[in-house]
Each structure stands twice: as C-alpha cells, then as structure tokens.
N, CA, C and O atoms as a Tinker XYZ file with bonds, in Angstrom:
   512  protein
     1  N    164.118000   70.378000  145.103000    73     2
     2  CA   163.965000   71.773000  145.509000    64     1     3
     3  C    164.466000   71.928000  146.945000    63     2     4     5
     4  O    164.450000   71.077000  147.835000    81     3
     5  N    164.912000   73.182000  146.990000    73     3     6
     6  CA   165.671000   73.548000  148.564000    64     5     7
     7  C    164.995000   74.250000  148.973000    63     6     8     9
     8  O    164.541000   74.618000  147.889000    81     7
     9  N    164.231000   75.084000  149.991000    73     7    10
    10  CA   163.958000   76.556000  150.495000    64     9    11
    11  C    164.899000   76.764000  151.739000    63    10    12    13
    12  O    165.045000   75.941000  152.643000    81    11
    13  N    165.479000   77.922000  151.651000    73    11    14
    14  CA   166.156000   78.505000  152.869000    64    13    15
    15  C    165.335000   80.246000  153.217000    63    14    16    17
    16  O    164.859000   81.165000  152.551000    81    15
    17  N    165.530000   79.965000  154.435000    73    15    18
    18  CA   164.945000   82.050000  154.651000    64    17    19
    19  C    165.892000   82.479000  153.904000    63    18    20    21
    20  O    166.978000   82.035000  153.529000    81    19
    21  N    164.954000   83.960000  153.660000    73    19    22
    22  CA   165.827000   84.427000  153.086000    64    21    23
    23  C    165.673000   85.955000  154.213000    63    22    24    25
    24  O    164.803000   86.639000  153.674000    81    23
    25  N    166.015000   86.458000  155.096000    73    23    26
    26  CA   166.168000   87.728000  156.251000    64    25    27
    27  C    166.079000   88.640000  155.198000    63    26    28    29
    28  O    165.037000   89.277000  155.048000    81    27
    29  N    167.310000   88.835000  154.226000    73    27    30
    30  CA   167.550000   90.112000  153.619000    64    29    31
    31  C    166.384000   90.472000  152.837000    63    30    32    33
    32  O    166.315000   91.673000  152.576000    81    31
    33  N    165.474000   89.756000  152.407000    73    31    34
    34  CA   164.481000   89.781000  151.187000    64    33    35
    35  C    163.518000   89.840000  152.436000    63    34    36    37
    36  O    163.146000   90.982000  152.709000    81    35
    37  N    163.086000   88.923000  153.173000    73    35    38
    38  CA   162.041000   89.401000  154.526000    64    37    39
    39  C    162.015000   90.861000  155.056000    63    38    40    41
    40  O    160.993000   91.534000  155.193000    81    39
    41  N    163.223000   91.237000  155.322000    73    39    42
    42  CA   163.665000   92.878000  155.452000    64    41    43
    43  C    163.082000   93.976000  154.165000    63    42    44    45
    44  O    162.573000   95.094000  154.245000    81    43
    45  N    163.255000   93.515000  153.540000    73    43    46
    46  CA   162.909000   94.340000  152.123000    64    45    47
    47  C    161.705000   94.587000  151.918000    63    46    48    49
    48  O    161.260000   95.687000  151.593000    81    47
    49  N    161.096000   93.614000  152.085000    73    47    50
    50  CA   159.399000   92.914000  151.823000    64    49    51
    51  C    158.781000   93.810000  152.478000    63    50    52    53
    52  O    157.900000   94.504000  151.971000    81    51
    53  N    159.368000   93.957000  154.321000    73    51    54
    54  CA   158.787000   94.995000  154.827000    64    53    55
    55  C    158.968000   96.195000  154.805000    63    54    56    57
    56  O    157.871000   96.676000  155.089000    81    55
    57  N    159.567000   96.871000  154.668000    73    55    58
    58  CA   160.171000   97.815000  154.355000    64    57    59
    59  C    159.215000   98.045000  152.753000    63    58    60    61
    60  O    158.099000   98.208000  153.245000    81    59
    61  N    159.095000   98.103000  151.900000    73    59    62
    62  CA   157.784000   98.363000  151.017000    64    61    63
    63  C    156.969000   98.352000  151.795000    63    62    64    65
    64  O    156.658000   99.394000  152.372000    81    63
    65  N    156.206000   96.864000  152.128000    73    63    66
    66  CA   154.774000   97.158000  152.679000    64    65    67
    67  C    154.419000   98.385000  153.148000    63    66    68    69
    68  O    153.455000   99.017000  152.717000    81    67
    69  N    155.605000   98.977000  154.545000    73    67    70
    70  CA   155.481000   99.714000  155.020000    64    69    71
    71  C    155.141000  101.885000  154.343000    63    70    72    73
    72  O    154.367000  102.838000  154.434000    81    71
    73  N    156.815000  101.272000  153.552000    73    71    74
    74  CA   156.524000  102.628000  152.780000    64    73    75
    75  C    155.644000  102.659000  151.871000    63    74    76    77
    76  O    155.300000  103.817000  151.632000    81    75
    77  N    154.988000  101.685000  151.092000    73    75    78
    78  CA   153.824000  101.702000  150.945000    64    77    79
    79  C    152.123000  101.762000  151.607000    63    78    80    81
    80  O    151.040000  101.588000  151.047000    81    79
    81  N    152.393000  102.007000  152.680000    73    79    82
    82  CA   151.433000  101.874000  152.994000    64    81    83
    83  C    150.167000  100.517000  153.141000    63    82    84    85
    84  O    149.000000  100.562000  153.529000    81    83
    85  N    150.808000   99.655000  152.766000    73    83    86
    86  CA   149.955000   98.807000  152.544000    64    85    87
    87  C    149.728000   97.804000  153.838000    63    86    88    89
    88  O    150.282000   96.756000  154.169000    81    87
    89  N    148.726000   98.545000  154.391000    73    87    90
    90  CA   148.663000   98.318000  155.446000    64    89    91
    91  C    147.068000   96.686000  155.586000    63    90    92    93
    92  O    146.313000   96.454000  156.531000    81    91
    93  N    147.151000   96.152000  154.573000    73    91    94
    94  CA   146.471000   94.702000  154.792000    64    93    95
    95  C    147.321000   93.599000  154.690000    63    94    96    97
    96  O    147.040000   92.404000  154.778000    81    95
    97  N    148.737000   94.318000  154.431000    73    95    98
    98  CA   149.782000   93.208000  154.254000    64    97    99
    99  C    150.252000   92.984000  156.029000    63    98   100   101
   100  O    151.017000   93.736000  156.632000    81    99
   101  N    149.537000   91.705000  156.638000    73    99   102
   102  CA   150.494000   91.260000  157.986000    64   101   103
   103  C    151.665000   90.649000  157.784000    63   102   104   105
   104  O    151.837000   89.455000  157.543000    81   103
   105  N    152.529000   91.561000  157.896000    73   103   106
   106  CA   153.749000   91.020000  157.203000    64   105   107
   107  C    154.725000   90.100000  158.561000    63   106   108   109
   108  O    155.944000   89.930000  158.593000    81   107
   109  N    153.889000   89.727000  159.370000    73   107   110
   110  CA   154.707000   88.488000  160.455000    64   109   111
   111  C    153.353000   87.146000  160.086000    63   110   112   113
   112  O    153.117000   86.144000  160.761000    81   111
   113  N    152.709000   87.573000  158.885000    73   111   114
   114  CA   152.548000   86.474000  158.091000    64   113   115
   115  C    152.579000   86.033000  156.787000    63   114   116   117
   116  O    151.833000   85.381000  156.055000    81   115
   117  N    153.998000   86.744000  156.677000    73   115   118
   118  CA   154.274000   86.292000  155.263000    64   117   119
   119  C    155.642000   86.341000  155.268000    63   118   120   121
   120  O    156.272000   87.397000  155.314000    81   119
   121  N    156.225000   85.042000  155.213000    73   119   122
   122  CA   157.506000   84.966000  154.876000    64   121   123
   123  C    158.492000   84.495000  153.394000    63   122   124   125
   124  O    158.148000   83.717000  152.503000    81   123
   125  N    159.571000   85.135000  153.500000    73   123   126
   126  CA   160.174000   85.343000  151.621000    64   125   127
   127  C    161.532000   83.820000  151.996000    63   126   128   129
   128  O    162.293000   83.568000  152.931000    81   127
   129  N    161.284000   83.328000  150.998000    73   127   130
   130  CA   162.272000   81.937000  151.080000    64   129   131
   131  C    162.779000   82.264000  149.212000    63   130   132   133
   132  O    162.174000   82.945000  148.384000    81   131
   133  N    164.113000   81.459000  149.044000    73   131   134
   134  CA   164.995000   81.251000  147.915000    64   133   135
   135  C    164.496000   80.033000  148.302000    63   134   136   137
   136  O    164.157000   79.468000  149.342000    81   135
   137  N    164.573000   79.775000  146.917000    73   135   138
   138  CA   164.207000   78.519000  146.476000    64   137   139
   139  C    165.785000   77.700000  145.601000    63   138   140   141
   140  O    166.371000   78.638000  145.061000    81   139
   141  N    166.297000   76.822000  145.423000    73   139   142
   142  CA   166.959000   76.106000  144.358000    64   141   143
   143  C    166.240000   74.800000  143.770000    63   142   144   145
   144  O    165.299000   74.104000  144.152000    81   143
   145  N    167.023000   74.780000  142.772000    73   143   146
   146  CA   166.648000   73.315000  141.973000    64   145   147
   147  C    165.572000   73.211000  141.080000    63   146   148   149
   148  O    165.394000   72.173000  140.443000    81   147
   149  N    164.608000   74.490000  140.939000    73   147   150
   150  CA   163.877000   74.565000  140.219000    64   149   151
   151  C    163.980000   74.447000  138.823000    63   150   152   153
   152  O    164.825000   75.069000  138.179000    81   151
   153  N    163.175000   73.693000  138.332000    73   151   154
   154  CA   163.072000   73.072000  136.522000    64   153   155
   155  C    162.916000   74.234000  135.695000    63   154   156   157
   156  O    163.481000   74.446000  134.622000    81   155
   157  N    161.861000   75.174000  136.469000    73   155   158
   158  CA   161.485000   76.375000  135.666000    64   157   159
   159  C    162.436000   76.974000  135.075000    63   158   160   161
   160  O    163.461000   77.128000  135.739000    81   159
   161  N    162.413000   77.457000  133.775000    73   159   162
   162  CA   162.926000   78.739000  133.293000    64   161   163
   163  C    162.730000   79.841000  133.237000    63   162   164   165
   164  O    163.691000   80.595000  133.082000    81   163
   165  N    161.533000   80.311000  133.334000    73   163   166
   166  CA   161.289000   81.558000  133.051000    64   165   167
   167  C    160.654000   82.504000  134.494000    63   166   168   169
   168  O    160.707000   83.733000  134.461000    81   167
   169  N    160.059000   81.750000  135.739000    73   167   170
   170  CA   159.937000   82.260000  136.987000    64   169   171
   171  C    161.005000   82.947000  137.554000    63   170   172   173
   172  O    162.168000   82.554000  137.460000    81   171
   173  N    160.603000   84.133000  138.242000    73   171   174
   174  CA   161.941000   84.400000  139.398000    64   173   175
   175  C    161.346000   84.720000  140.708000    63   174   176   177
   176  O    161.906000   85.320000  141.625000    81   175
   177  N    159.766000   84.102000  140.684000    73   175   178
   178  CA   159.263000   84.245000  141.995000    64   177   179
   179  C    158.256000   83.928000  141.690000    63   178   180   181
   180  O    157.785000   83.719000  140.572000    81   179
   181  N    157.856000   83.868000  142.624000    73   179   182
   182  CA   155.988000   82.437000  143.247000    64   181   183
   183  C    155.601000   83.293000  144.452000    63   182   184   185
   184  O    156.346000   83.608000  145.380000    81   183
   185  N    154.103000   83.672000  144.262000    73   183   186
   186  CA   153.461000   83.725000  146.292000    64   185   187
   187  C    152.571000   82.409000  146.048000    63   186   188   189
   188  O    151.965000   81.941000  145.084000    81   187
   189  N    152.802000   82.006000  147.501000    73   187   190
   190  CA   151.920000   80.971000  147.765000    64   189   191
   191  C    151.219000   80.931000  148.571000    63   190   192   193
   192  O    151.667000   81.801000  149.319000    81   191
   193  N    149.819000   80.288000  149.335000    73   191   194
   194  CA   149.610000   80.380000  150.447000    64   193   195
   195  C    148.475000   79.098000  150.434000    63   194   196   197
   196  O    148.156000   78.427000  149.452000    81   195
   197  N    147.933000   78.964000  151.924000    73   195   198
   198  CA   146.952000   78.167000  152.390000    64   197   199
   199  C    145.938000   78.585000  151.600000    63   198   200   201
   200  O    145.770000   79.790000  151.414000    81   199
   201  N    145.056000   77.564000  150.980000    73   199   202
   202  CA   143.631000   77.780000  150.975000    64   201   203
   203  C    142.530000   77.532000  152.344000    63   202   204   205
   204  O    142.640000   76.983000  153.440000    81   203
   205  N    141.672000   78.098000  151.775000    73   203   206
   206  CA   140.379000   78.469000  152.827000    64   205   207
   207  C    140.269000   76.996000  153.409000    63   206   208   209
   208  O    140.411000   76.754000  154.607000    81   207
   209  N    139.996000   76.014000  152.423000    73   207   210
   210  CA   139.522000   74.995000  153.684000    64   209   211
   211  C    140.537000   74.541000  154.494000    63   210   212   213
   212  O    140.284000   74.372000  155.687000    81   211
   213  N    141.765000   74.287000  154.022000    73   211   214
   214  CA   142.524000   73.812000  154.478000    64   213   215
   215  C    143.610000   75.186000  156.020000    63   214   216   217
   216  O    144.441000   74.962000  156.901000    81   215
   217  N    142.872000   76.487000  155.499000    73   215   218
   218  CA   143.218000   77.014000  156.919000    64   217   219
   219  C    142.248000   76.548000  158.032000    63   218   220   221
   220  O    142.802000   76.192000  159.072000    81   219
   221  N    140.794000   76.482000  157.993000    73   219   222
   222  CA   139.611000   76.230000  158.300000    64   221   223
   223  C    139.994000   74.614000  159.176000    63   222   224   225
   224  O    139.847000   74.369000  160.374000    81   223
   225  N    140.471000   73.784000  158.169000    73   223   226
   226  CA   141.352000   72.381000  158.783000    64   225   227
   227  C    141.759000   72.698000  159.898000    63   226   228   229
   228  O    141.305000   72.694000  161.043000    81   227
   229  N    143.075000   73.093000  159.197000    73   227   230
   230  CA   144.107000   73.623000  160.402000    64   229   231
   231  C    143.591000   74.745000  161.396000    63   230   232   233
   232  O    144.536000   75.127000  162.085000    81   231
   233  N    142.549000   75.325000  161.666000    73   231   234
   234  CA   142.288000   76.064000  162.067000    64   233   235
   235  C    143.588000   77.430000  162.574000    63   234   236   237
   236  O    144.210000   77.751000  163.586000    81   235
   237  N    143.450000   77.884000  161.139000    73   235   238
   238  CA   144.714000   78.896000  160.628000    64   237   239
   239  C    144.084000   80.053000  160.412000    63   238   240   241
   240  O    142.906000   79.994000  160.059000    81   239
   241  N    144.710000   81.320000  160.572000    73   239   242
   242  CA   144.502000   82.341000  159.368000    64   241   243
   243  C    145.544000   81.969000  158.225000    63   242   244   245
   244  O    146.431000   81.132000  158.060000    81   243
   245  N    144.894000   83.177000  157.419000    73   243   246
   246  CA   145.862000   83.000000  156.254000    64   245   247
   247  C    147.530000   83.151000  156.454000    63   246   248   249
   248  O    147.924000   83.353000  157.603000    81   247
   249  N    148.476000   83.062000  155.415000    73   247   250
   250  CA   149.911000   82.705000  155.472000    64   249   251
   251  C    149.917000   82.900000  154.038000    63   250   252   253
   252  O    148.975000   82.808000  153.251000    81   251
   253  N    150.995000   83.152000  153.851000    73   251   254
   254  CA   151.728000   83.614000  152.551000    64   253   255
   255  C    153.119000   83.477000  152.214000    63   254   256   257
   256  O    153.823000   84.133000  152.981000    81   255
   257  N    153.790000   82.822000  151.290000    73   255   258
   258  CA   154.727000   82.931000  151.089000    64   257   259
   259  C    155.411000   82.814000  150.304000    63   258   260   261
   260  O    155.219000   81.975000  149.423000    81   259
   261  N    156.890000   83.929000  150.334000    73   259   262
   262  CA   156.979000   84.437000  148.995000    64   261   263
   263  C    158.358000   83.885000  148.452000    63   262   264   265
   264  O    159.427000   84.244000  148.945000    81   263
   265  N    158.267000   83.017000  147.439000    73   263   266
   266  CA   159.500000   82.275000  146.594000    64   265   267
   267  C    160.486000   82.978000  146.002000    63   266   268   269
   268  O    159.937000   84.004000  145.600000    81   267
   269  N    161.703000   83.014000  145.702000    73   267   270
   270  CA   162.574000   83.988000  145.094000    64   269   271
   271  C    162.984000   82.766000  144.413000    63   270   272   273
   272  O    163.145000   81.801000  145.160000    81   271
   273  N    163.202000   82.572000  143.099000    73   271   274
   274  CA   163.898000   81.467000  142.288000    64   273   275
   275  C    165.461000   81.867000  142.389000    63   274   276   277
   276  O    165.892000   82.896000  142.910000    81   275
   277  N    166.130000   80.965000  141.854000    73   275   278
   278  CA   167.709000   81.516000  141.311000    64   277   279
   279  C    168.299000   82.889000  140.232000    63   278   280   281
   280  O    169.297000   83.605000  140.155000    81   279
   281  N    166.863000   82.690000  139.438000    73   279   282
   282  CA   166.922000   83.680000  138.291000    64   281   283
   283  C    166.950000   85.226000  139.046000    63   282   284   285
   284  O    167.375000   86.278000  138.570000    81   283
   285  N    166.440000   85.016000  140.179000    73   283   286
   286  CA   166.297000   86.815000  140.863000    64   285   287
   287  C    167.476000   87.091000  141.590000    63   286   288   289
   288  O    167.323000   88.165000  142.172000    81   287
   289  N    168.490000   86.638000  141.793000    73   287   290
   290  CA   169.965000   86.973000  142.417000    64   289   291
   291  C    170.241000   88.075000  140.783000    63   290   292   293
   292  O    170.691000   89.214000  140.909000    81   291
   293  N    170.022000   87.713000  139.903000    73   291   294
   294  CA   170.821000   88.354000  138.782000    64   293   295
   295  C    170.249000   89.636000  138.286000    63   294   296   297
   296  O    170.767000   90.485000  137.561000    81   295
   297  N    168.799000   89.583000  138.957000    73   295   298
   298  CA   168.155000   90.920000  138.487000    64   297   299
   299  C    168.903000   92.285000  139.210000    63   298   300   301
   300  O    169.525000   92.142000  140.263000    81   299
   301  N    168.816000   93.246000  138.731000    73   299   302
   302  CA   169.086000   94.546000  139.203000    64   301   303
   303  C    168.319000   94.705000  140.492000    63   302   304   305
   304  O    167.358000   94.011000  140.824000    81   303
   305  N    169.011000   95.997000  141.394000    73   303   306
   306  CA   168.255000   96.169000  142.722000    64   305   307
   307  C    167.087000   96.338000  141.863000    63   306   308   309
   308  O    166.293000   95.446000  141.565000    81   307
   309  N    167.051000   97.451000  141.524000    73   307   310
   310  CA   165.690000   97.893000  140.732000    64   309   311
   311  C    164.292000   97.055000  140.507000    63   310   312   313
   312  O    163.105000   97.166000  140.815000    81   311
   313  N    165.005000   96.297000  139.903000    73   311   314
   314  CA   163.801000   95.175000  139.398000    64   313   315
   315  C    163.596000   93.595000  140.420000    63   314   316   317
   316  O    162.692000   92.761000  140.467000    81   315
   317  N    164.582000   93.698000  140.956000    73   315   318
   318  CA   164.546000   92.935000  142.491000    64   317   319
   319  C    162.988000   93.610000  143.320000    63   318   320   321
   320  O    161.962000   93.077000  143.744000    81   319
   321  N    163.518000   95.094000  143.251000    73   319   322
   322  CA   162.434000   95.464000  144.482000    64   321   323
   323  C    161.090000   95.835000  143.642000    63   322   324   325
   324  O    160.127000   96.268000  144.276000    81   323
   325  N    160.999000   95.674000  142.208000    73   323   326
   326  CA   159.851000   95.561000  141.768000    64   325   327
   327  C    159.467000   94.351000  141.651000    63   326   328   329
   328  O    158.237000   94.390000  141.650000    81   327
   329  N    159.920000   92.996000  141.525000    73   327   330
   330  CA   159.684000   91.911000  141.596000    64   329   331
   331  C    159.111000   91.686000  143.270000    63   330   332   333
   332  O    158.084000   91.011000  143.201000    81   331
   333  N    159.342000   91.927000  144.293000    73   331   334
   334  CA   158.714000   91.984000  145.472000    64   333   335
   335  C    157.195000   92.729000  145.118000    63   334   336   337
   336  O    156.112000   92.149000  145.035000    81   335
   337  N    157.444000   94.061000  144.955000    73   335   338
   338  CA   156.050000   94.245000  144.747000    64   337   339
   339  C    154.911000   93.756000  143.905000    63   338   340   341
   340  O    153.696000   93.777000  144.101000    81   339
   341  N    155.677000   93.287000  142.860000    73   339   342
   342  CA   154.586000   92.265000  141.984000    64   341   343
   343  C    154.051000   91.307000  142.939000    63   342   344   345
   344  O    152.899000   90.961000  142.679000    81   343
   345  N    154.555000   90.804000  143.937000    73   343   346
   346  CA   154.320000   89.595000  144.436000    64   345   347
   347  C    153.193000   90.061000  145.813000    63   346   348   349
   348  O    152.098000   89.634000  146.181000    81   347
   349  N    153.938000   90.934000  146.206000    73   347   350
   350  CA   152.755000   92.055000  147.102000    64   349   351
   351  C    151.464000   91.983000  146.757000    63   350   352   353
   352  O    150.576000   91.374000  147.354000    81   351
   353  N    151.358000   92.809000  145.488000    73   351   354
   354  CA   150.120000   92.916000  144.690000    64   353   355
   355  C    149.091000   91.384000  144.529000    63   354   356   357
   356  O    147.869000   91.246000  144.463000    81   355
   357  N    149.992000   90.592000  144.512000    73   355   358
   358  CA   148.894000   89.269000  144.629000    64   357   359
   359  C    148.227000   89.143000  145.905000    63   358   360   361
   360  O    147.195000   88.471000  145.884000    81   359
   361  N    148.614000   89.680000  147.107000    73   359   362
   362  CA   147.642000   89.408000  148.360000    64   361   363
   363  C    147.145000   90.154000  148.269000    63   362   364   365
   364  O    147.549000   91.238000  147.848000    81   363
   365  N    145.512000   89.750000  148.803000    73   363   366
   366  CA   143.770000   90.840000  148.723000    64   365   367
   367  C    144.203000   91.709000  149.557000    63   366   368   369
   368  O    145.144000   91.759000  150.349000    81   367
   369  N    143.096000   92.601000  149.157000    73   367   370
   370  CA   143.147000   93.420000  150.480000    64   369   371
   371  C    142.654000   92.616000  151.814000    63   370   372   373
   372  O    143.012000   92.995000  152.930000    81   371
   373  N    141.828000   91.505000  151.630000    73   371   374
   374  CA   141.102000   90.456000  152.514000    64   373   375
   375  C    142.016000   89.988000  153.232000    63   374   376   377
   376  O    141.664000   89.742000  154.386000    81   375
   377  N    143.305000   89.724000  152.918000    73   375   378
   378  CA   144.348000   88.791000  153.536000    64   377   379
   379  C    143.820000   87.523000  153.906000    63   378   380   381
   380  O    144.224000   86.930000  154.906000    81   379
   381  N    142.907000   87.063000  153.126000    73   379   382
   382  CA   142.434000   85.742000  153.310000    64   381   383
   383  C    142.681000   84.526000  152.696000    63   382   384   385
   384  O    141.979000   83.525000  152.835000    81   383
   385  N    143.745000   84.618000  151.972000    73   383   386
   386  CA   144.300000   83.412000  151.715000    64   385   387
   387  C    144.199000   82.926000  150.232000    63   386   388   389
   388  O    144.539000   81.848000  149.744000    81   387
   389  N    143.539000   84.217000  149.558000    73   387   390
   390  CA   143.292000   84.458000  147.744000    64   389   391
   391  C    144.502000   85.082000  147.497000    63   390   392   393
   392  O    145.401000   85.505000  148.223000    81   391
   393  N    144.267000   85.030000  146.012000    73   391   394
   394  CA   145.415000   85.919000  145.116000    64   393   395
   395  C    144.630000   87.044000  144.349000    63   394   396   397
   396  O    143.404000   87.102000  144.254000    81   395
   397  N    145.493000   87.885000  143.842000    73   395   398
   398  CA   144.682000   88.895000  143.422000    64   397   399
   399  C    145.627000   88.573000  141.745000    63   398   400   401
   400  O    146.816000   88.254000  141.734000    81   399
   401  N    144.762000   88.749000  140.438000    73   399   402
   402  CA   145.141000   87.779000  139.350000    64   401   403
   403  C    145.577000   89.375000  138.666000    63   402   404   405
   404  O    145.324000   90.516000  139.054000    81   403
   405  N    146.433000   88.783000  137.334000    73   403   406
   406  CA   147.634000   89.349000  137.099000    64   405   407
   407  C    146.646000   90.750000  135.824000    63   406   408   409
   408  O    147.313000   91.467000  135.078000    81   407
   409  N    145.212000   90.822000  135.867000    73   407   410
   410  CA   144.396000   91.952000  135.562000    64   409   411
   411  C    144.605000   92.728000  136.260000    63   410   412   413
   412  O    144.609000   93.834000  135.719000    81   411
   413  N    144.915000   92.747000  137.874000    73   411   414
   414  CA   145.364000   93.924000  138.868000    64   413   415
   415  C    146.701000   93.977000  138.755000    63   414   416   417
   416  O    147.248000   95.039000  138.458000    81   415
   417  N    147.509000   92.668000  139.012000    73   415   418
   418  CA   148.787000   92.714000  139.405000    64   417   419
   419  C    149.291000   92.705000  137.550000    63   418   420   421
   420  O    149.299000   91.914000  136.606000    81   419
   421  N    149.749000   94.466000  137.915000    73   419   422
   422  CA   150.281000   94.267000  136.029000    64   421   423
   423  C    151.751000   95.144000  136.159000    63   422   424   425
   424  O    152.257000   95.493000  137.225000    81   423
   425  N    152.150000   95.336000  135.158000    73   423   426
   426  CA   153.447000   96.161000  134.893000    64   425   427
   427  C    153.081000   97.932000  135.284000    63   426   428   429
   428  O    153.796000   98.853000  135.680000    81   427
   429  N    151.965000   97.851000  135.026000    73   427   430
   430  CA   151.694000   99.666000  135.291000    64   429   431
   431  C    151.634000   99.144000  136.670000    63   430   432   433
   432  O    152.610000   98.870000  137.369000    81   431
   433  N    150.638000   99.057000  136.927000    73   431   434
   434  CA   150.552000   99.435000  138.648000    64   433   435
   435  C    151.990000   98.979000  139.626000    63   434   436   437
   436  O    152.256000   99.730000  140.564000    81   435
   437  N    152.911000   97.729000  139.382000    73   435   438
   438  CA   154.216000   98.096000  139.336000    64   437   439
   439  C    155.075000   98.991000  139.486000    63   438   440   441
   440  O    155.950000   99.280000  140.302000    81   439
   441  N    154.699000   99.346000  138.624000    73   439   442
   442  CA   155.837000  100.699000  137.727000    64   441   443
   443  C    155.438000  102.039000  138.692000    63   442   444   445
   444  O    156.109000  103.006000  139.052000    81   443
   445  N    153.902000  101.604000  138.961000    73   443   446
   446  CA   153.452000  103.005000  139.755000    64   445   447
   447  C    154.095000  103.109000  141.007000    63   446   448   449
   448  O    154.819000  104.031000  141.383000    81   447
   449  N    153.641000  101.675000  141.871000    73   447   450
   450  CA   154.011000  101.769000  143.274000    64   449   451
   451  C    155.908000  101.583000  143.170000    63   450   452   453
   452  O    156.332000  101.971000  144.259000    81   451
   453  N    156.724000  101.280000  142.549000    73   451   454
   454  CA   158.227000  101.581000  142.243000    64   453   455
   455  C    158.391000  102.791000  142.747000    63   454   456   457
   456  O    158.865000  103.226000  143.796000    81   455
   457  N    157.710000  103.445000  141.411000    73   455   458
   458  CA   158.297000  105.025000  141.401000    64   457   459
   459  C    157.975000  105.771000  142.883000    63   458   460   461
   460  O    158.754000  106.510000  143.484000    81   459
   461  N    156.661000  105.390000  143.296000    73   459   462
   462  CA   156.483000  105.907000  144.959000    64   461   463
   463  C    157.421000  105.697000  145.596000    63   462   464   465
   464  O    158.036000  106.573000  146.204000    81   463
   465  N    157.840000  103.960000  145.570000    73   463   466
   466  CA   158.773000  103.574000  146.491000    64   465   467
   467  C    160.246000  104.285000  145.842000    63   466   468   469
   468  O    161.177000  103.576000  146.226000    81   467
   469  N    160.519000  104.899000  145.392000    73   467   470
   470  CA   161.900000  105.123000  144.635000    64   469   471
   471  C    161.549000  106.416000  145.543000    63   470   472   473
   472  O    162.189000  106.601000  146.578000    81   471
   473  N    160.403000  107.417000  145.099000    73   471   474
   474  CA   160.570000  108.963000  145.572000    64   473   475
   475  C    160.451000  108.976000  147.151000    63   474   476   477
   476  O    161.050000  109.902000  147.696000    81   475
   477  N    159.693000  107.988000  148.064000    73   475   478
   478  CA   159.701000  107.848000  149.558000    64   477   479
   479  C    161.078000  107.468000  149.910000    63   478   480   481
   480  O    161.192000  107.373000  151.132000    81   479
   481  N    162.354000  107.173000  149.154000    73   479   482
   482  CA   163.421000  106.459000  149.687000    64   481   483
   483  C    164.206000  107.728000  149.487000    63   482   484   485
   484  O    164.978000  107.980000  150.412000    81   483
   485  N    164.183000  108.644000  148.415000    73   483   486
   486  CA   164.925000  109.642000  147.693000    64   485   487
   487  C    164.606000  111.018000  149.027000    63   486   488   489
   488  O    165.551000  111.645000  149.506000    81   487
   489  N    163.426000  111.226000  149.362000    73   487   490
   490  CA   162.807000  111.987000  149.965000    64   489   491
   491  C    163.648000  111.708000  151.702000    63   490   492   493
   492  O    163.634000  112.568000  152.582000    81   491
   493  N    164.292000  110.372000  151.839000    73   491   494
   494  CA   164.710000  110.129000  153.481000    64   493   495
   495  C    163.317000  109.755000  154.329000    63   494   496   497
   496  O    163.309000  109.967000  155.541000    81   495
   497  N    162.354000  109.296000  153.788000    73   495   498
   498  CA   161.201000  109.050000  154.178000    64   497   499
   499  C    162.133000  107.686000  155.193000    63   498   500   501
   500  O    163.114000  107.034000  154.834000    81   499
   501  N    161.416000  107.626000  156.435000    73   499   502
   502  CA   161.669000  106.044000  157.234000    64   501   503
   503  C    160.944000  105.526000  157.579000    63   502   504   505
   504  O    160.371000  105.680000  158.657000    81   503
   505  N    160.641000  104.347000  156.349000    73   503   506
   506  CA   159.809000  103.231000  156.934000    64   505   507
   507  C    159.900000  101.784000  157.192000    63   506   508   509
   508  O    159.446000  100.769000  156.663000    81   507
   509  N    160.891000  102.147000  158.518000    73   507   510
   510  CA   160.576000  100.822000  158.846000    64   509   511
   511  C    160.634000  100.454000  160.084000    63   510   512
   512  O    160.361000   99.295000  160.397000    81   511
C-alpha cells in the first residue's frame, strides 16, 4: 500500500464541511490521502482514526483520516462528492475519535446532504 496527500480532495472535504455546516467537523484534523495497492475490490474509501486509549497514550485529540482507494478516480464528480460525505457522516458529532455506523451513515441521508450541497453551489453560496 502507498498513501500520498491528496490537496484536491482535502480542498473538497472542506469546502462541504463548510457548506454544510457541519460545524463538529475540525477539519485541520482530518486529512484525505489516495491510497494504491489495495487487494480490495469493492471499497473506494475508508475513515480512519485513533482510538480513545491510544489518543489518551499519545496524549492526542482525536484525528481522522480519510482514504480514497483507486476505484474513486473513476467515479463521477457527483458521486465523488457524495462519497466524501458518506465518509463525513462517520465522524460524531463528539469528534472523539468514534465512528458513527452505517444505521446513520446511509444512502438517504447522503442523498439529502448532496442535494443541499448541489442547491448551496447552484445558489453561488461561498463556502470556503
């Protein structure tokens, strides 16, 4: 496996948070990396982060970070920038270093915050 930054997808990432509103996302702690070499087939993205004890170790806050496989170069913008927000949706509102499981993080609520983000971009809304 490789990870490189990825800026353009870090840029993006914020840019939602923002026009979303989602204002528990510290987004200068969460950074978006491409990944290669992965075995997987069917992933086109991973969030990951520290657990509690091991921030507690390190005496950390939480960190997050967000995988782009190979398979997501081929997706549409569209579903590119809904694939970010899926991945959004996994950090708490806590920002503590949990995931939020795929009963919240689903295709509707997706589909919901998209269409916001589609009509805040359509509208000349600027967030960033």
């Amino acid at each position: 496996m490789r990870y490189e930054p990825a800026p353009d997808l870090q840029q993006k990432m914020i840019e939602i948070v923002n026009a979303l509103e989602m204002d528990h996302i510290k987004t200068d702690r969460v950074k978006c990396f491409r990944s290669t070499g992965s075995s997987t087939k069917r992933t086109i993205a991973r969030c990951h982060t520290i657990g509690k004890l091991m921030q507690r170790a390190m005496e950390t806050k939480a960190f997050y970070a967000i995988e782009f496989l190979e398979p997501f170069e081929k997706l549409s913008k569209k579903d590119q920038e809904k694939t970010i927000i899926h991945e959004l949706l996994h950090i708490p509102k806590t920002f503590g270093g949990g995931f939020r499981q795929h009963d919240f993080v689903c295709e509707e609520n997706v589909n919901i915050l998209h269409e916001k983000f589609e009509n805040l971009k359509s509208s000349s809304y600027r967030f960033y």
